[in-house]
C-alpha positions in Angstrom: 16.8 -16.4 -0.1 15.8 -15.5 3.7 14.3 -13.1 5.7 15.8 -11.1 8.3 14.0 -9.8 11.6 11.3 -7.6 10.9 11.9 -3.6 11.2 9.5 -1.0 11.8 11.2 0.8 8.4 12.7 0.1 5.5 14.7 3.2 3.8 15.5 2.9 0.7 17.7 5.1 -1.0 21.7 6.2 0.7 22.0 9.3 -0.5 21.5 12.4 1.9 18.0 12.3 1.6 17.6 8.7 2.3 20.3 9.2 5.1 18.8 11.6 7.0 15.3 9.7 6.9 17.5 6.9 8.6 18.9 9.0 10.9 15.6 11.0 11.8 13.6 7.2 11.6 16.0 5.9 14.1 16.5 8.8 16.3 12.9 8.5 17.1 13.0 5.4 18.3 12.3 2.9 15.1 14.4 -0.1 14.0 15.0 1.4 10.9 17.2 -0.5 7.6 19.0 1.9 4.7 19.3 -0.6 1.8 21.1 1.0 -1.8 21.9 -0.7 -5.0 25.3 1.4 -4.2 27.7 2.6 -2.0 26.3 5.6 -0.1 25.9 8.9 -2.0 26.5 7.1 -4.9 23.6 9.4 -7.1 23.1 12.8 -7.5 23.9 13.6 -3.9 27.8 12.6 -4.7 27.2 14.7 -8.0 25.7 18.0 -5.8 27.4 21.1 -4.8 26.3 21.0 -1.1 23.5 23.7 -1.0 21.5 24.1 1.9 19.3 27.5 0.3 16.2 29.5 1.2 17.3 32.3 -1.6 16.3 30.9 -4.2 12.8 29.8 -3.1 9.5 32.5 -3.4 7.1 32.2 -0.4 4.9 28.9 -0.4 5.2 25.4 0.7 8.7 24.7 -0.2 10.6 27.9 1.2 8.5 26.8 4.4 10.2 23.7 4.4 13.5 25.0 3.4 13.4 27.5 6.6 12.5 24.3 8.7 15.5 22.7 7.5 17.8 25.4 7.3 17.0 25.3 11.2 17.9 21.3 11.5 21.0 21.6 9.9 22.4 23.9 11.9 21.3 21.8 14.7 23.0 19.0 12.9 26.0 20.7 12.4 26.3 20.7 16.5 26.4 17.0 16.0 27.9 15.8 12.4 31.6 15.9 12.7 33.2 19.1 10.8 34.5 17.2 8.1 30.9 17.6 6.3 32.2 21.1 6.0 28.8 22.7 7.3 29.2 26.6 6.6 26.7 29.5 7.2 28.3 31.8 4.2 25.6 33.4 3.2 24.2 33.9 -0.3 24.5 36.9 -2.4 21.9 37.4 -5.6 23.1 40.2 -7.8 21.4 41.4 -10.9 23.0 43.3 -13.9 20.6 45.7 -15.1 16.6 47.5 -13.5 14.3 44.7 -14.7 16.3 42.1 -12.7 16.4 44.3 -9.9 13.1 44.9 -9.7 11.8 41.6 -9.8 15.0 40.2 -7.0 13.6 43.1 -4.6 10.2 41.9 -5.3 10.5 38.4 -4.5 13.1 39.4 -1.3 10.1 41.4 -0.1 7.6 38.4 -0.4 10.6 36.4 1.3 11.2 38.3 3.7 7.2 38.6 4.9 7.7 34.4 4.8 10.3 34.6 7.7 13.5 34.9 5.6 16.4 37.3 6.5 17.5 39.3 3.9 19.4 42.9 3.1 19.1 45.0 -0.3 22.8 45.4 -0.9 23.3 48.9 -3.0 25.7 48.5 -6.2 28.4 50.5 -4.4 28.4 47.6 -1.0 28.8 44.9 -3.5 32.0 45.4 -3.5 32.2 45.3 0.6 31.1 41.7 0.4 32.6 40.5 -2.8 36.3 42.6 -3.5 36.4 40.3 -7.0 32.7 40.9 -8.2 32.7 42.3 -11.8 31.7 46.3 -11.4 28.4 47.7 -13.6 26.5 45.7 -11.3 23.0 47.1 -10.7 22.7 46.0 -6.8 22.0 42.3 -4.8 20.4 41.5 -2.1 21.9 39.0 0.9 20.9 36.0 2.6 23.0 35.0 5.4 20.9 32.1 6.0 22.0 30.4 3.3 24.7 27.8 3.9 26.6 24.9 2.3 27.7 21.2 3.5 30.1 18.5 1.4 27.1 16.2 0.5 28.3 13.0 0.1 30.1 13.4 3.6 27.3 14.4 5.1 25.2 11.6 3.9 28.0 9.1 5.3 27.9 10.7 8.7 24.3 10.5 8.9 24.4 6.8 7.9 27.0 6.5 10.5 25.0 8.1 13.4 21.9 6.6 12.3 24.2 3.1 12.4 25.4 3.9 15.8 21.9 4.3 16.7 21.1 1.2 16.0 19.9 1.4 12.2 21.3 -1.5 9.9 22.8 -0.2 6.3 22.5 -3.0 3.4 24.5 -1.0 0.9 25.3 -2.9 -2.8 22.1 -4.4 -2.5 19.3 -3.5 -4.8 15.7 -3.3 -4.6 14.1 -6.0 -6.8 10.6 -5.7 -5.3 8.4 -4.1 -2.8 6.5 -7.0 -1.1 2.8 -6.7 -0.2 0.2 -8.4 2.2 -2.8 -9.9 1.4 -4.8 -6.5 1.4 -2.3 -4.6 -0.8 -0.4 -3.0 2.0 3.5 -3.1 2.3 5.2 -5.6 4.5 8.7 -5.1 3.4 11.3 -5.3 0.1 13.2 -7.7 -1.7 17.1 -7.6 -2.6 19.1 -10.4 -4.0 20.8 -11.1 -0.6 17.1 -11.7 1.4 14.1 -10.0 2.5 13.7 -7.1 4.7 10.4 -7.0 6.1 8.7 -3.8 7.8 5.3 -2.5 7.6 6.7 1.0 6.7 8.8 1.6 3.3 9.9 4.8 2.3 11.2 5.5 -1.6 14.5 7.8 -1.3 15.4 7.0 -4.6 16.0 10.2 -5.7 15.8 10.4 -10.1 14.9 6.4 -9.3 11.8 7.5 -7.2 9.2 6.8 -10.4 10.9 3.5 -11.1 11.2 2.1 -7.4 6.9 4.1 -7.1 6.1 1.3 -10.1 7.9 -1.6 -8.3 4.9 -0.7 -5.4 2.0 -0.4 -8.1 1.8 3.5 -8.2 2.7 6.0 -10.6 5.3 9.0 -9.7 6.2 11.5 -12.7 10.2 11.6 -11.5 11.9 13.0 -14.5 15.8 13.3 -14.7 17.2 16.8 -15.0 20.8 17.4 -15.8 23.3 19.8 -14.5 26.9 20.5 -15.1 29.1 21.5 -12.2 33.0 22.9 -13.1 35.5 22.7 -10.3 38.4 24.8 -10.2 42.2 24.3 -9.2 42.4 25.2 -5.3 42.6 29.1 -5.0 43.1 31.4 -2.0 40.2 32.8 -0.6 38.3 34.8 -3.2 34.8 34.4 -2.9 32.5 34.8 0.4 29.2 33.9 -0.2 27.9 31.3 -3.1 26.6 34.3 -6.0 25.0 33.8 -8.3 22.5 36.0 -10.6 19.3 36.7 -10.2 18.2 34.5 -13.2 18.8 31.5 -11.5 15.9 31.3 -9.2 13.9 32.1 -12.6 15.7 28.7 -14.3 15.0 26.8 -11.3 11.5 27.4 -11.3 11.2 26.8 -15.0 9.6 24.3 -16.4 11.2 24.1 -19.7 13.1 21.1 -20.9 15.8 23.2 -22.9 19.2 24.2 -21.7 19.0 27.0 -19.4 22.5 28.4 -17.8 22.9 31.4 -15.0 26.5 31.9 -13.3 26.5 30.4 -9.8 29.9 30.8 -8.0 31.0 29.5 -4.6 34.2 28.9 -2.8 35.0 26.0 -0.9 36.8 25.3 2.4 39.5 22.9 0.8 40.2 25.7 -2.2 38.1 25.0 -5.3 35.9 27.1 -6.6 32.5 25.1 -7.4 30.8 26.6 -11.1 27.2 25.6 -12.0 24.6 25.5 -12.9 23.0 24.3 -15.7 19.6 22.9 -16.1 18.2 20.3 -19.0 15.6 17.5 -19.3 17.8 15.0 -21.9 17.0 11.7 -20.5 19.9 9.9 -18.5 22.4 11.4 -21.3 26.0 11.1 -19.7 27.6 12.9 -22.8 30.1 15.4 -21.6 28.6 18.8 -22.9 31.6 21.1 -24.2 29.0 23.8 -24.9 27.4 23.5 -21.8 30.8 23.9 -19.8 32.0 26.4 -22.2 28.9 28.3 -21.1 29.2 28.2 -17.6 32.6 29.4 -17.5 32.1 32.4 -19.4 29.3 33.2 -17.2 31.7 32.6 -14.3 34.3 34.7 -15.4 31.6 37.7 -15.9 31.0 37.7 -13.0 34.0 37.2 -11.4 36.9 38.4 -13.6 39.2 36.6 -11.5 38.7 33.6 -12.6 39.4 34.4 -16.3 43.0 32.8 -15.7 41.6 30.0 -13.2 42.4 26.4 -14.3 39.1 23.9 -14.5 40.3 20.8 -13.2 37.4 19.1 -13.8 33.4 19.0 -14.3 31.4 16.7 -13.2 27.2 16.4 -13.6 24.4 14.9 -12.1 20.7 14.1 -12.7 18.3 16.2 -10.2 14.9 14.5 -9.6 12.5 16.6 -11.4 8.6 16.7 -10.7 6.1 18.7 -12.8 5.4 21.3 -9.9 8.6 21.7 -8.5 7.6 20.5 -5.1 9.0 17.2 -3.5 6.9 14.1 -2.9 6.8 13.4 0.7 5.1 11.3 3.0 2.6 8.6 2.8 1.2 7.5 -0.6 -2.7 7.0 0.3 -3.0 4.4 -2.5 -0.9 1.9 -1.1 -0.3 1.5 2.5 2.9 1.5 4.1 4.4 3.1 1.2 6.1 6.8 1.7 7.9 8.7 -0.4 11.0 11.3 -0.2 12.1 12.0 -3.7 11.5 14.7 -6.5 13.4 17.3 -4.5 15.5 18.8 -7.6 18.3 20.4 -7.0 17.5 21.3 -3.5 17.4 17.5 -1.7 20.5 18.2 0.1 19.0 21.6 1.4 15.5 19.4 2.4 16.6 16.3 3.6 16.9 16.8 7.1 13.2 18.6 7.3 12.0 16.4 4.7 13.3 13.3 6.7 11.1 14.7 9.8 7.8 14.8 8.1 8.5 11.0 6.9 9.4 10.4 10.3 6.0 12.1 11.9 4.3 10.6 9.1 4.9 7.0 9.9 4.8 7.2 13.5 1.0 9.3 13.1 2.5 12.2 14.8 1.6 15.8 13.9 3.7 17.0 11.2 6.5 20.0 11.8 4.4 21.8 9.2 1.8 21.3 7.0 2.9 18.3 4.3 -0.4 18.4 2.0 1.5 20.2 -0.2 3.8 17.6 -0.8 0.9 14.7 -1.1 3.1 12.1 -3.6 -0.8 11.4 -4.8 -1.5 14.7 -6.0 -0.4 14.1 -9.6 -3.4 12.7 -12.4 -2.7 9.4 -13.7 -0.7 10.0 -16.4 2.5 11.7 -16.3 2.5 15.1 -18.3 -0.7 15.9 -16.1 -0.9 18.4 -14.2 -0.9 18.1 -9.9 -4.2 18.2 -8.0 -4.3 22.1 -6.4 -4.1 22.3 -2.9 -5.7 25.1 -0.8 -3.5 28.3 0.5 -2.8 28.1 4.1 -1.1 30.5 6.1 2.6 31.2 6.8 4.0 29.3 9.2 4.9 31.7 12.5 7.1 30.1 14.5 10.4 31.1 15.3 13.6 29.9 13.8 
């Protein structure tokens, strides 16, 4: 065992959360180290679809961060080669019948007062923007902010720039403890191959966030939540935007543990058509779920008809990191110095990352924040885990432009 040259940051965590705190971190001027267990995306950002969304997201703390970080990537897209496959599509919610309507125009409206763009799309412009739609449909609205990336490329470019910056990857090395001073506060981690010592460590664990907040002494109430994602042969182009129905921001928000399913359909650059999503709480259960896929592609096919005949080729899940009130934990934990956190994103860490990664970055360096991150406190929750987070106080929208 030996140490290496103290750092001004340890990240640890490679997927594209941890990624871009390295790149952000480094880019700033820190000596930053990106240690993994893994390879690089080897969690649930390699098992991800690549959604960068502010659609599915009422008005409140976390569509303010989404809108912040739609803005980054498309500055990063200037900078990440295009084989991340960074493309402004555009969403499109649709809803089959009045009551799902209503309540997508309803939360548009409170979106749109928030900063987002959107456009009520009538049932007889659906087809305008989507030839292959299903008809009956009772009308949509669009987002053309929303966007998508290829994940686990985009957290390998971002580990590259933030290596060509100077940052220092340890990959296949895990974290077997966070080391501590003589007043409680960090001074660095341990892995099999030596210590890496830094007075700032930041948890991008992802669904490994609770166990790696325990290693530091704290609790975190990271839960796993599964999702199923079907990929289809390569097609021509058929579908524009990613669609999906209006029940999915509904199942995303949800804090049930059951199965929950809505169709959510996007094309891809290289030809497949990505399937989801499907939502559960069943522990770190790999079973292939025939049910569960048979779902999804009925719901697909619904939707888009098209895709009756379309071949799966294969379906893949992940584990999203799941925390009681839906919000991410971000920033410094104030019960154990040194420690930060950027984990319990759910299914929208590739989306945050790059915003998330700058209020880490302000945060260690005691800078003022891009926005206000008291709503992402990772000390808000009680001590146990089902309890329920501290309340934090309404502040305004943020105004500026994007």
């Amino acid at each position: 065992m030996f140490t290496r040259q103290p750092l001004d940051v340890v990240v640890v965590g490679a997927g594209v959360v941890g990624a871009a705190c390295a790149y952000y971190a480094t880019r700033s001027g820190l000596s930053v180290a990106v240690v993994d267990g893994g390879p690089v995306a080897g969690g649930t950002t390699g098992a991800g679809e690549g959604n960068l969304l502010v659609s599915d997201k009422p008005p409140g703390p976390e569509l303010d961060l989404a809108l912040l970080s739609a803005s980054l990537w498309r500055e990063l897209s200037e900078v990440l080669p295009r084989a991340v496959e960074y493309e402004q599509k555009g969403g499109l919610v649709v809803a089959a019948d009045g009551a799902s309507l209503a309540t997508l125009t309803a939360t548009a409206a409170g979106q749109s007062a928030s900063g987002v763009r959107t456009t009520a799309v009538a049932p007889d412009e659906l087809p305008d923007l989507e030839p292959h739609l299903a008809p009956g449909l009772t009308g949509g609205v669009l987002y053309p902010e929303d966007a998508q990336v290829q994940p686990a490329l985009a957290a390998a470019h971002l580990i590259r720039a933030a290596r060509d910056a100077g940052a220092s990857p340890h990959l296949g090395e895990p974290v077997t403890a966070v080391l501590t001073g003589p007043t409680g506060a960090v001074r660095g981690v341990r892995t099999p191959a030596g210590d890496l010592l830094a007075p700032a460590v930041v948890n991008a664990t992802g669904v490994g966030g609770g166990e790696f907040a325990a290693l530091a002494g704290v609790e975190l109430p990271v839960l796993p939540r599964r999702g199923f994602v079907l990929v289809t042969e390569p097609l021509p182009p058929l579908i524009r935007h990613k669609v999906y129905a209006a029940e999915y921001v509904a199942d995303v928000s949800s804090a049930s543990a059951a199965l929950q399913t809505s169709p959510v359909v996007e094309g891809t650059p290289a030809g497949p058509v990505l399937i989801g999503a499907s939502r559960e709480r069943v522990g770190f259960d790999r079973t292939l779920s025939v049910p569960v896929i048979s779902r999804l592609a009925d719901a697909a096919a619904a939707l888009f008809p098209v895709l009756g005949s379309a071949r799966v080729m294969r379906a893949y899940h992940g584990f999203r990191p799941y925390l009681p009130d839906h919000l991410p934990a971000i920033g410094p934990d104030r019960r154990v110095s040194g420690l930060f956190h950027a984990c319990g994103h759910e299914g929208a860490g590739i989306g945050l990352a790059p915003a998330t990664a700058a209020l880490v970055t302000a945060a260690i360096r005691g800078e003022q924040p891009p926005l206000d991150a008291e709503p992402f406190r990772p000390d808000r929750f009680g001590a146990g885990t089902g309890q329920q987070p501290r309340q934090h106080p309404a502040r305004p929208t943020r105004q500026e432009p994007r």
